[in-house]
GUZA-823454 format. One record per residue (C-alpha): residue in three letters; residue number from 0; x, y, z. Coordinates in Angstrom, 3 decimals. Layout:
! residues N
ALA  NUM  X  Y  Z
...
//
This chain:
! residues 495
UNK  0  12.460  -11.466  91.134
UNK  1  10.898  -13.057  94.303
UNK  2  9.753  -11.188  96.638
UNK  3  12.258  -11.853  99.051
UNK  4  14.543  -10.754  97.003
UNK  5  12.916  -7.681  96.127
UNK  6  12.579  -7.236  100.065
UNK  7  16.300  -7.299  100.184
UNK  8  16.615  -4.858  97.720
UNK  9  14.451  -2.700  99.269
UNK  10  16.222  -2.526  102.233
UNK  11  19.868  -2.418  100.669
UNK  12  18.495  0.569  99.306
UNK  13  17.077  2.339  102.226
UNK  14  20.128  1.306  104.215
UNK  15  22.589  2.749  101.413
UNK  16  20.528  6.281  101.662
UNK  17  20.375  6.193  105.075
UNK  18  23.948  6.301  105.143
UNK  19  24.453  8.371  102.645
UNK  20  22.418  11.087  104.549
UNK  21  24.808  10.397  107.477
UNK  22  27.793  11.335  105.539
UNK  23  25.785  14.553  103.668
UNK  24  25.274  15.674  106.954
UNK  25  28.799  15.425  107.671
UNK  26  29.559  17.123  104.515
UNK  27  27.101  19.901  105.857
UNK  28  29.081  20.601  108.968
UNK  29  32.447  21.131  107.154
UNK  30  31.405  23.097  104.377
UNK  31  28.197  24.791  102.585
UNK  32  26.929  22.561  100.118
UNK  33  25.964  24.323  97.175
UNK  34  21.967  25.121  96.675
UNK  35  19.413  23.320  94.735
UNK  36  15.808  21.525  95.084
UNK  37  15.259  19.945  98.304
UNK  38  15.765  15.691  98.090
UNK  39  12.954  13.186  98.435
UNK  40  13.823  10.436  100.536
UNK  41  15.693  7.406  98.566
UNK  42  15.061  8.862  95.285
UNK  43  16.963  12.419  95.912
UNK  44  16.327  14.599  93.261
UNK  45  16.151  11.827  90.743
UNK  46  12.994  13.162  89.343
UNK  47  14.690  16.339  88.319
UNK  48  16.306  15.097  85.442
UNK  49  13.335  14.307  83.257
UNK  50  13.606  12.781  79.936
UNK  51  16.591  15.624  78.934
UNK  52  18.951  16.163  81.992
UNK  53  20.814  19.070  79.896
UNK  54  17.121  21.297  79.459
UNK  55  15.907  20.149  83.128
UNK  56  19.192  21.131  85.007
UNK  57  19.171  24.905  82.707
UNK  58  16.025  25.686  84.125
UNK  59  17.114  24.717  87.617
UNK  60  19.784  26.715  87.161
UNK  61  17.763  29.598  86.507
UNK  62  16.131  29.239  90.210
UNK  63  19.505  28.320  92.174
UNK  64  22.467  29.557  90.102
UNK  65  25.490  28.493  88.165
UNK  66  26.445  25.827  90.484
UNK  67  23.738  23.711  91.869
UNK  68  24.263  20.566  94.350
UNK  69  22.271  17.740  93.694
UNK  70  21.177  13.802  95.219
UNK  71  20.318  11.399  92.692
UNK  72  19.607  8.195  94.689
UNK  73  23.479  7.588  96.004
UNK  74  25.065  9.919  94.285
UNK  75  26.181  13.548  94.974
UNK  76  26.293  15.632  91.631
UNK  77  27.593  19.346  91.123
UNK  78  25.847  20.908  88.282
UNK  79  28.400  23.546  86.302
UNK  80  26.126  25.869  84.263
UNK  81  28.766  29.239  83.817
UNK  82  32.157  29.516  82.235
UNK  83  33.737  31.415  84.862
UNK  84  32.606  27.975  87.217
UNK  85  33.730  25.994  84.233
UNK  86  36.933  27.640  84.281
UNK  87  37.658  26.751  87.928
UNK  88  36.869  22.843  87.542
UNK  89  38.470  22.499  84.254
UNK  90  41.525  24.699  84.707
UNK  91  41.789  25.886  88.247
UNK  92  41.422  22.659  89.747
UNK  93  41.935  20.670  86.956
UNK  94  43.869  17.859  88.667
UNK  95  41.601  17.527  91.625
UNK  96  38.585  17.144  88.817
UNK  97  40.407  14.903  86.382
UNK  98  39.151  11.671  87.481
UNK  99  36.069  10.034  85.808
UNK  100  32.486  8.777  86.955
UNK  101  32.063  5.928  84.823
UNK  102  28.456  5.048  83.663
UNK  103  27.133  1.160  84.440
UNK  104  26.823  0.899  80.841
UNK  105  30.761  1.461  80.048
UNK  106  31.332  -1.456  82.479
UNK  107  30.070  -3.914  79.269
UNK  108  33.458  -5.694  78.766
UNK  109  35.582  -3.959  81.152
UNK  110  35.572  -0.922  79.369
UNK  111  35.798  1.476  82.331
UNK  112  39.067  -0.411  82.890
UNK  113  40.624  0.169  79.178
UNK  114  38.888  3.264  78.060
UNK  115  40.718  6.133  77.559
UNK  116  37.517  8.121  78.152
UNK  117  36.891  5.992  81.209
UNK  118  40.428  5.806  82.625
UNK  119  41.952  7.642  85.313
UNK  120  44.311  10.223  83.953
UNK  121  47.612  8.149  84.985
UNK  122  50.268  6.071  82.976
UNK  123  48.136  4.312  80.948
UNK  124  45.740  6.721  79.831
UNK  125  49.069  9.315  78.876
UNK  126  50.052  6.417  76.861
UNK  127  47.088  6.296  75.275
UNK  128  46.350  9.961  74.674
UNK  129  50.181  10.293  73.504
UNK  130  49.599  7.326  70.555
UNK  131  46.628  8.987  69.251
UNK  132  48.426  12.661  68.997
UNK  133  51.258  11.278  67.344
UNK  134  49.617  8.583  65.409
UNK  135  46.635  10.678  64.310
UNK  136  45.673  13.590  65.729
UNK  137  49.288  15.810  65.408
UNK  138  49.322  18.470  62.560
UNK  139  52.015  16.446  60.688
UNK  140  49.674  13.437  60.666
UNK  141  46.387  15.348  59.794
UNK  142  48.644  17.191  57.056
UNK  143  49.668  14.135  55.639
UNK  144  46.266  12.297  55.381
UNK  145  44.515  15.171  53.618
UNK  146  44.575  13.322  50.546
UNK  147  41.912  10.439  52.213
UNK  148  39.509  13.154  53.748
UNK  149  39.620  14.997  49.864
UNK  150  38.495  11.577  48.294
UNK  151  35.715  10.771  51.542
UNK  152  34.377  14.647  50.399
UNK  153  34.247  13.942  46.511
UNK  154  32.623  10.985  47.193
UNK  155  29.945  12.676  49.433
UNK  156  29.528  15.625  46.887
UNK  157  29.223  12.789  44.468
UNK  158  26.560  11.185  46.532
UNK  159  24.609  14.548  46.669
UNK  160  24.835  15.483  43.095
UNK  161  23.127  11.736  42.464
UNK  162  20.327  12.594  44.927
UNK  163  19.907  15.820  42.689
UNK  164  19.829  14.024  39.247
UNK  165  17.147  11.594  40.425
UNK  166  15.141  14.359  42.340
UNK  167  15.823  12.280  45.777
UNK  168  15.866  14.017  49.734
UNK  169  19.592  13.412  51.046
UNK  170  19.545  12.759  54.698
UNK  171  21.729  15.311  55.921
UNK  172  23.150  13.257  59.088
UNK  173  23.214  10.357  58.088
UNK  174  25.221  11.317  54.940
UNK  175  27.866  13.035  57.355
UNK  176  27.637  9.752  59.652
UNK  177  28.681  7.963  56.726
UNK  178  31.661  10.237  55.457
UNK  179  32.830  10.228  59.230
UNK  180  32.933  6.354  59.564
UNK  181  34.677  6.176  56.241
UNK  182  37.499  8.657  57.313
UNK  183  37.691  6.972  60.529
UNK  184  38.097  3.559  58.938
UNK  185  40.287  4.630  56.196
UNK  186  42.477  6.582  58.550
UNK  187  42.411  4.066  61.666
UNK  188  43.255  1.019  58.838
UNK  189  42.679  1.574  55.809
UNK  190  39.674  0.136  54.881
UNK  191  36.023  1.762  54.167
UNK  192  33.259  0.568  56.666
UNK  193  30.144  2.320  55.578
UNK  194  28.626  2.942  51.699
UNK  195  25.592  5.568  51.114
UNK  196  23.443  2.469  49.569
UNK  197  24.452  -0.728  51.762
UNK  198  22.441  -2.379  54.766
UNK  199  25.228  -3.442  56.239
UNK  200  26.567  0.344  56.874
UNK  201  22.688  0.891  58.431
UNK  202  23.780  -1.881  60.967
UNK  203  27.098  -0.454  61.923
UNK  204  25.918  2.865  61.878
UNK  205  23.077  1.714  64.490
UNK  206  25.663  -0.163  66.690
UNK  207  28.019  3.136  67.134
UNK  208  24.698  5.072  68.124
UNK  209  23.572  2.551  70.167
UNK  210  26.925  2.502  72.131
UNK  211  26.574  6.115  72.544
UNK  212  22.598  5.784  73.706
UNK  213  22.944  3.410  76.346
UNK  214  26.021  5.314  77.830
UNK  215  24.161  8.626  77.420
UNK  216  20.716  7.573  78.863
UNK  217  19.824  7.749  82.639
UNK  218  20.214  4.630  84.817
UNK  219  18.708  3.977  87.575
UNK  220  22.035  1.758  88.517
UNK  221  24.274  4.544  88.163
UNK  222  22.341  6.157  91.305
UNK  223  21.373  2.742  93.367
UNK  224  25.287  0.690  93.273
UNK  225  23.482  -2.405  94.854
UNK  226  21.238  -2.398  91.620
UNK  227  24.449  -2.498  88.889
UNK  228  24.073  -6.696  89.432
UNK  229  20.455  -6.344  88.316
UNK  230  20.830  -4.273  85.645
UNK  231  17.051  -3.027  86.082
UNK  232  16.705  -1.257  82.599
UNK  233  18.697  -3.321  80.620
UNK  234  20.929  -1.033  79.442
UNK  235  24.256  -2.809  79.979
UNK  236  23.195  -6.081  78.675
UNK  237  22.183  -4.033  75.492
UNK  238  25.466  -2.352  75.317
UNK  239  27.486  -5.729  75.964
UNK  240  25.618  -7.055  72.932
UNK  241  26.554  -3.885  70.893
UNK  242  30.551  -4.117  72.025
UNK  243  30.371  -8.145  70.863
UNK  244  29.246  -6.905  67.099
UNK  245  32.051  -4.245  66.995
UNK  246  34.601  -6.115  68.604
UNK  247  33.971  -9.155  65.853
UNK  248  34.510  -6.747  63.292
UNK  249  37.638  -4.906  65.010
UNK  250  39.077  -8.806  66.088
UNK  251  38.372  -9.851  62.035
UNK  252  40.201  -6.785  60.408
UNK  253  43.301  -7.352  62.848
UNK  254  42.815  -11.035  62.165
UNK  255  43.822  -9.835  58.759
UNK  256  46.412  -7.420  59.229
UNK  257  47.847  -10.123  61.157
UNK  258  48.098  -12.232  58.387
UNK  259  49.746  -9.911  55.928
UNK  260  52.308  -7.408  58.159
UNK  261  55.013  -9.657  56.237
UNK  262  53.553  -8.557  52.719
UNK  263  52.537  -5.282  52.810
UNK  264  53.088  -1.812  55.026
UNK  265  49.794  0.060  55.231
UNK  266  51.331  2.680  57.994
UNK  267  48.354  3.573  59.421
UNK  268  47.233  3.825  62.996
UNK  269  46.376  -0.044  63.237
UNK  270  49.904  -0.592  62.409
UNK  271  51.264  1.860  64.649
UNK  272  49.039  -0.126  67.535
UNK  273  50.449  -3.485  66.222
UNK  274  53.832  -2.599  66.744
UNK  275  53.219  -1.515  70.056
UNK  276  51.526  -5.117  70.718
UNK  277  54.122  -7.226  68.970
UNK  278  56.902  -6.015  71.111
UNK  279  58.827  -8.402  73.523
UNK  280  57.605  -6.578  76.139
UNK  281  54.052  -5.412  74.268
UNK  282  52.992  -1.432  75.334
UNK  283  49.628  -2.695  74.265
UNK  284  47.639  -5.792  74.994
UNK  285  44.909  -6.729  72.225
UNK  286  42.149  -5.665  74.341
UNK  287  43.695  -1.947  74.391
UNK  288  43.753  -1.616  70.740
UNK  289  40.158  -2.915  70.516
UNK  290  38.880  -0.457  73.222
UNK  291  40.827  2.627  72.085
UNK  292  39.119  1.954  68.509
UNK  293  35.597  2.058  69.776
UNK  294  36.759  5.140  71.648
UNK  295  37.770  6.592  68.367
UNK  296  34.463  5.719  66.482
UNK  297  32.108  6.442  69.137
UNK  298  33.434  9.575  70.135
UNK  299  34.744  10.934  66.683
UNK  300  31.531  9.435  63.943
UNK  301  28.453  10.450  65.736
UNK  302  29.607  14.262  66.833
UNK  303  30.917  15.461  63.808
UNK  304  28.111  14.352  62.065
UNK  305  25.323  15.505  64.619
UNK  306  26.950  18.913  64.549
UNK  307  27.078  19.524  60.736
UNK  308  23.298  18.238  60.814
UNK  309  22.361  20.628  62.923
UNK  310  24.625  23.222  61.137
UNK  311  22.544  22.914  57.886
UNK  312  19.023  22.354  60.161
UNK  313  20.103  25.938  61.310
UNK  314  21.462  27.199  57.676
UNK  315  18.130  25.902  56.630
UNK  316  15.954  28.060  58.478
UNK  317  17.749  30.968  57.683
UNK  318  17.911  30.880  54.271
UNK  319  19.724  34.695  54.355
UNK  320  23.220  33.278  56.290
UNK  321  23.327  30.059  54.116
UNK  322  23.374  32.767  50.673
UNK  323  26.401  34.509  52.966
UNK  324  28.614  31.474  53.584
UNK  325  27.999  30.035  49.877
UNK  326  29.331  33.522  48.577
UNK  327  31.699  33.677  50.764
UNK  328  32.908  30.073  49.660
UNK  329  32.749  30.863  46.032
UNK  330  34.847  33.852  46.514
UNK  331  37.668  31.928  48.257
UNK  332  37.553  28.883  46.208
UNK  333  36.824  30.597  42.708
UNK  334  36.188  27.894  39.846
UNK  335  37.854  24.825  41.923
UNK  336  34.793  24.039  43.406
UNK  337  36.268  21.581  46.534
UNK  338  37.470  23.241  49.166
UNK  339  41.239  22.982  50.759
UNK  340  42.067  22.074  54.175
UNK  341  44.238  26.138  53.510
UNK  342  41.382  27.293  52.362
UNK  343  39.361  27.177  56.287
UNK  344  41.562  29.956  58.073
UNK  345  40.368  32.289  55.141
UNK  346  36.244  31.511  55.515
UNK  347  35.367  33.701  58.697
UNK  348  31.606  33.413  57.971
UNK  349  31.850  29.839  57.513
UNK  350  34.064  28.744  61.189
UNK  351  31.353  31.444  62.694
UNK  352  28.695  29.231  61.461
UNK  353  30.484  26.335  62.969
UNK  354  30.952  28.262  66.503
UNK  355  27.305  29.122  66.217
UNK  356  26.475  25.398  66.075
UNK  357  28.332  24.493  68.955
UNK  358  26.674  27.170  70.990
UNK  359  23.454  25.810  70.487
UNK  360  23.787  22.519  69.614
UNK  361  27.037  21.348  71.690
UNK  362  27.699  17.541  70.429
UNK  363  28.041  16.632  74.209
UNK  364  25.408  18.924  76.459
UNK  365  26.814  17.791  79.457
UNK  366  30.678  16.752  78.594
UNK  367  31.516  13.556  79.873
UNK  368  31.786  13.544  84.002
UNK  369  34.377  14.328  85.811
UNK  370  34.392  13.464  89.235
UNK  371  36.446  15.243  92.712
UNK  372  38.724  13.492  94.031
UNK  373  38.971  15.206  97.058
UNK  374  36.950  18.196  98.995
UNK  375  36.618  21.492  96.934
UNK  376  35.325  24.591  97.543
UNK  377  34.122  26.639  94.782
UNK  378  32.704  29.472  94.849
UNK  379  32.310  29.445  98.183
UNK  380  30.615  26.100  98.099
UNK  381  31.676  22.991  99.220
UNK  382  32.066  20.290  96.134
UNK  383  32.332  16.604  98.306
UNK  384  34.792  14.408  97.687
UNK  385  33.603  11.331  95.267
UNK  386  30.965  14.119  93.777
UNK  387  30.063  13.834  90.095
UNK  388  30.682  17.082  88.158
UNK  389  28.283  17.712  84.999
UNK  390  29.709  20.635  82.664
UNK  391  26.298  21.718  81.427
UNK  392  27.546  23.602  78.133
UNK  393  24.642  23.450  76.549
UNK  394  23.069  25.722  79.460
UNK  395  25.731  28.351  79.147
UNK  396  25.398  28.483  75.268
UNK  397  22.313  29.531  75.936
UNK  398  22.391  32.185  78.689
UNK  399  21.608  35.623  78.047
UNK  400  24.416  36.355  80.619
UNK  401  26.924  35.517  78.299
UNK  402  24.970  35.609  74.918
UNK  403  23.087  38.759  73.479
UNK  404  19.833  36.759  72.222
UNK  405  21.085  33.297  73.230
UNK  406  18.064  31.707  71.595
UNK  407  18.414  32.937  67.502
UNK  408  20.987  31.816  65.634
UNK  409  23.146  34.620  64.941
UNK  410  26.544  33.621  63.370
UNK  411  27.440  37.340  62.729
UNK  412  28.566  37.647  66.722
UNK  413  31.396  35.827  66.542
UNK  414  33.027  37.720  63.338
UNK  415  33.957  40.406  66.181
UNK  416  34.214  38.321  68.915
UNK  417  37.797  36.806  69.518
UNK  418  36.033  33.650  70.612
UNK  419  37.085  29.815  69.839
UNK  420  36.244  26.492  71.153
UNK  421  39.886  25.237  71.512
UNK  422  39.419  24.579  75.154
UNK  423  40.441  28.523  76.670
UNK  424  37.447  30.189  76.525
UNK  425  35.102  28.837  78.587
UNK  426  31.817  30.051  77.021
UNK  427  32.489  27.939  74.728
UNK  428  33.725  24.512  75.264
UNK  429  31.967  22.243  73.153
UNK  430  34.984  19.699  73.684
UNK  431  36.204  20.372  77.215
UNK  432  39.002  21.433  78.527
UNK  433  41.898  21.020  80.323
UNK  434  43.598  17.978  80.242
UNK  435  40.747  15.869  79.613
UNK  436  40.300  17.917  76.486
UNK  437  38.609  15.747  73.395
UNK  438  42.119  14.640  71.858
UNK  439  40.264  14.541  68.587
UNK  440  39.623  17.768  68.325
UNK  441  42.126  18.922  65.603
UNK  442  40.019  16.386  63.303
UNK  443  36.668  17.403  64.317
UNK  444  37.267  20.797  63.661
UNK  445  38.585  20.295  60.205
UNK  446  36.049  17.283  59.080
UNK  447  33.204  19.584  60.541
UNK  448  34.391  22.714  58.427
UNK  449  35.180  20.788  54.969
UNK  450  31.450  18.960  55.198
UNK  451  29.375  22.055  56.222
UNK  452  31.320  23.677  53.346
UNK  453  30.952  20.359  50.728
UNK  454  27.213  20.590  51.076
UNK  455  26.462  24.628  50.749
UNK  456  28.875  25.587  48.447
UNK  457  27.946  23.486  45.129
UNK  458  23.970  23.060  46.092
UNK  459  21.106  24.754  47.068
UNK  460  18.826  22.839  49.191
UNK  461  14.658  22.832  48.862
UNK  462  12.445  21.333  51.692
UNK  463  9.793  18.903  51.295
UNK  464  6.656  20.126  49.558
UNK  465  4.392  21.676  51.916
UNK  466  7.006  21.978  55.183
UNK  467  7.545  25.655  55.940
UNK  468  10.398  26.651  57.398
UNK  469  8.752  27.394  60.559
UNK  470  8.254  24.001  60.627
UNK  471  11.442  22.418  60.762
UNK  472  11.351  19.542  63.474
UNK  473  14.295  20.991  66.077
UNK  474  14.033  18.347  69.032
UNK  475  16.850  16.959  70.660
UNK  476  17.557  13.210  70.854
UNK  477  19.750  12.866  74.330
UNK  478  22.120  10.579  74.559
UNK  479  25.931  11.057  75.242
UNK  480  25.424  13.096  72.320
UNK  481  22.502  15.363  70.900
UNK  482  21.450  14.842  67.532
UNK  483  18.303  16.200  66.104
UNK  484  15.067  13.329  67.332
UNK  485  13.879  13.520  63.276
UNK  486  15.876  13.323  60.884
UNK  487  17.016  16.680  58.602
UNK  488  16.077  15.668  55.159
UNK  489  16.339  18.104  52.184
UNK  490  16.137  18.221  47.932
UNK  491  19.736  19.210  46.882
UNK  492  20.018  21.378  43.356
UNK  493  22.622  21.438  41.658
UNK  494  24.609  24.971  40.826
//
C-alpha cells in the first residue's frame, strides 16, 4: 500500500468516527446509552475484546452490569450477559432483534446473501428454515433415520474398542467430529465423507473448522467498513478459499445425483432440495442448496462434537460422576450394550451431564449476532438502532447470580432443577432462542446424548502416563465455536 493510499485510509477512517461520534451523541440526547469503559478515539473500545471476547466482556460485566454498551471502531455493540436481559431481546422484542450483523468473512461468495444464518428473517429464510424441519429436523424425520445414526455409533464404538486392542489414545473430538460429518453426510445424501484412518477426512475436517475460525475471529473490517475492500487480516480471502474446496465437493456429489435421479430414489434431503430446483418455476436456485449445506455442516459437525469433548474433558476430571452415569447407563440398557434413541428420556444423570456441559462450555459463547432494527430501550437503556447485540451465554453460565458454584462442574443441580436448553429458559440457552432458534437442535440434542453415552458406557478411560488429573489442559480455542485449544486424548479399556 502506498502511502497515499494509506493517507486516504487514514482519513476515511477518522472521518467515519468522527461521524459516528456525531450520531452517538445524538443517540445520547434521546436516550441513556447503556454503561461500559470509556472509548479511545478511532479505535473505541476495540482493545477490550482481547484474544477471547466471551472471557473479556464477563469480566466487564462484572464492573458495569448485565447490559453493557460498547464502540468497536464503527460499530455500536450491546453486550447481553443475564437471562432475564436475554429474555427481553430474544423473546420480548424478538422481532425488533431478529435481523443479523453479518461478519466480513460470511461475505466470501455471497454468503450473507444465501445464508440462512446470515439472512434476514423474511420469505426466503422461512423457506429455508421450513425445508430443513420437514426434511430433517421434524420428529417424524429424526424417527425415521435412527437406523443411520445406530450404524455411525457402532462404527465409533467399533473405532474405540480398536484403539483399546492396540493400546492406542482415541482423540476424543476428533472422533465425535468424525461421527458428526458422517451422519451429516449420510443424512444430507447419503454418502460418508469422513473415515477414522483417511487424510482426506483430516482435510475436510480442517476446511469446516476453518470456515467456522475465520467467521468466529475478530476483524478489524467488521469495525472499520472502508477497510472490508482491503481485507487487512486476510481473513476473507482465507475463507473464500475454504468455500471453493467445499463447494467442489458439494457441486461434484450433485453432479452425480444429477446423473442418476432417473435410476435410483435415495429420498434424502439432497433430493428433497433437487426437487425444489428442478421445478418449472425452481423454489431453489443451485447456489441455495450449496449454501444451506455448508450451513448444515458448519453449524451442526463442529458443535456437537466440541460439546461431547468437553463433556468427557469434564467426566474426566471427575472420575466420581463418570462411575454415576456409566451405572446409570448399564441399569437402563441391561446386557444390550448400545443405547436407544427411547432409552435418553429415562437417563436423568446422563441429559444433566449434557446441561452441565452447555453451562460451561456453550458451543457458541456469544450466539451468533443479532442486530436492532430500530431504537430499544431495555432496561431502561437505550439499545441504537443498527446496534450489534452479543448474547454472552457463556458469561451467564457462569454467574454466581444464577449458579450456586458456577465454576465446578456439578451435574447433580440440574436433577432438581426443572431446567432445559430448549430455548425457554434463559439461563440456559446454549442454542438461542426465539425465532432465530438453532433449527438443528432436535439433532444436536440427540447425537450429543447417544455419543457421550457410546463412549462411557462400554469403556473406561486412563490418561496419559504421568498427566494428573489436575492437569488436564482446559483452554478455550475461540472461534464461532469453543472447542478445547489441545486436544482431549485418552486410553480407552474395554469392559
Amino acid at each position: 500500500m502506498d502511502f497515499l493510499t494509506f493517507l486516504l485510509l487514514l482519513l476515511s477512517i477518522i472521518w467515519i468516527w468522527i461521524l459516528f461520534q456525531t450520531l452517538n451523541s445524538k443517540h445520547q440526547k434521546s436516550g441513556k446509552l447503556p454503561p461500559g469503559p470509556y472509548p479511545f478515539p478511532i479505535i473505541g473500545n476495540m482493545l477490550e475484546l482481547g484474544k477471547k471476547p466471551h472471557q473479556s466482556l464477563a469480566k466487564l460485566s462484572k464492573t458495569y452490569g448485565p447490559l453493557i454498551y460498547l464502540k468497536i471502531g464503527c460499530l455500536d455493540v450491546v453486550v447481553v450477559s443475564s437471562p432475564e436481559i436475554a429474555k427481553d431481546v430474544l423473546q420480548k422484542y424478538d422481532q425488533v432483534f431478529s435481523s443479523r450483523s453479518p461478519p466480513s468473512a460470511a461475505m466470501a461468495k455471497e454468503h450473507d446473501k444465501l445464508s440462512m444464518v446470515w439472512l434476514p428473517a423474511e420469505n426466503q429464510w422461512r423457506k429455508l428454515r421450513r425445508i430443513c424441519k420437514e426434511q430433517m429436523f421434524s420428529t417424524p424425520r429424526l424417527d425415521a433415520s435412527w437406523d443411520l445414526r445406530r450404524e455411525k455409533l457402532l462404527i465409533l464404538s467399533d473405532y474405540v474398542n480398536q484403539c483399546s486392542v492396540n493400546g492406542r489414545t482415541v482423540k476424543i473430538g476428533e472422533a465425535a467430529l468424525i461421527t458428526s460429518l458422517n451422519l451429516m453426510s449420510a443424512t444430507l445424501f447419503s454418502v460418508e465423507f469422513a473415515d477414522f484412518n483417511s487424510d482426506s477426512s483430516q482435510e475436510f475436517k480442517e476446511v469446516v473448522w476453518g470456515v467456522m475460525e475465520c467467521i468466529g475471529t475478530p476483524n478489524i473490517a467488521d469495525y472499520f467498513p472502508v477497510l472490508k475492500y482491503y481485507d487487512p487480516q486476510g481473513i476473507l480471502r482465507r475463507n473464500k478459499v475454504y468455500f471453493d474446496k467445499l463447494f467442489a465437493i458439494f457441486d461434484g456429489i450433485i453432479d452425480e445425483r444429477l446423473k442418476s435421479r432417473g435410476t435410483s430414489v435415495k429420498n434424502d434431503l439432497l433430493d428433497a432440495l433437487l426437487d425444489l430446483n428442478q421445478k418449472l418455476e425452481p423454489e431453489l436456485s443451485r447456489d441455495d442448496i450449496k449454501h444451506l449445506l455448508l450451513d448444515l455442516f458448519g453449524a451442526g459437525a463442529d458443535t456437537t462434537s466440541s460439546t461431547v469433548e468437553w463433556a468427557m474433558t469434564e467426566l474426566l476430571r471427575n472420575p466420581e460422576k463418570i462411575i454415576k452415569a456409566r451405572n446409570e447407563l448399564r441399569d437402563v440398557i441391561g446386557m444390550k450394550k448400545q443405547i436407544q434413541e427411547s432409552d435418553i428420556s429415562k437417563l436423568p444423570y446422563l441429559q444433566a451431564v449434557v446441561k452441565e456441559t452447555f453451562r460451561l462450555h456453550p458451543a457458541a459463547p456469544l450466539l451468533v449476532p443479532h442486530k436492532a432494527d430500530v431504537d430499544v430501550e431495555i432496561n431502561g437503556y437505550l439499545v441504537p438502532k443498527n446496534a450489534q447485540i452479543l448474547v454472552n451465554v457463556w458469561a451467564s453460565g457462569r454467574d454466581s447470580n444464577n449458579w450456586l458454584s458456577p465454576d465446578l462442574f456439578m451435574p447433580e443441580r440440574f436433577l432438581d432443577r426443572e431446567t432445559d436448553f430448549q430455548g425457554q429458559d434463559f439461563e440456559l440457552i446454549p442454542f438461542g432462542a426465539g425465532r432465530r432458534i438453532c433449527p438443528g437442535l432436535p439433532l444436536a440434542r440427540r447425537m450429543v446424548h447417544l455419543m457421550l453415552a457410546t463412549l462411557i458406557c462400554n469403556f473406561e478411560w486412563k490418561l496419559e502416563e504421568g498427566l494428573k488429573l489436575e492437569e488436564i489442559d482446559m483452554t478455550e480455542r475461540y472461534g464461532i465455536t469453543l472447542p478445547k485449544a489441545i486436544p482431549l486424548e485418552a486410553f480407552p479399556i474395554k469392559l
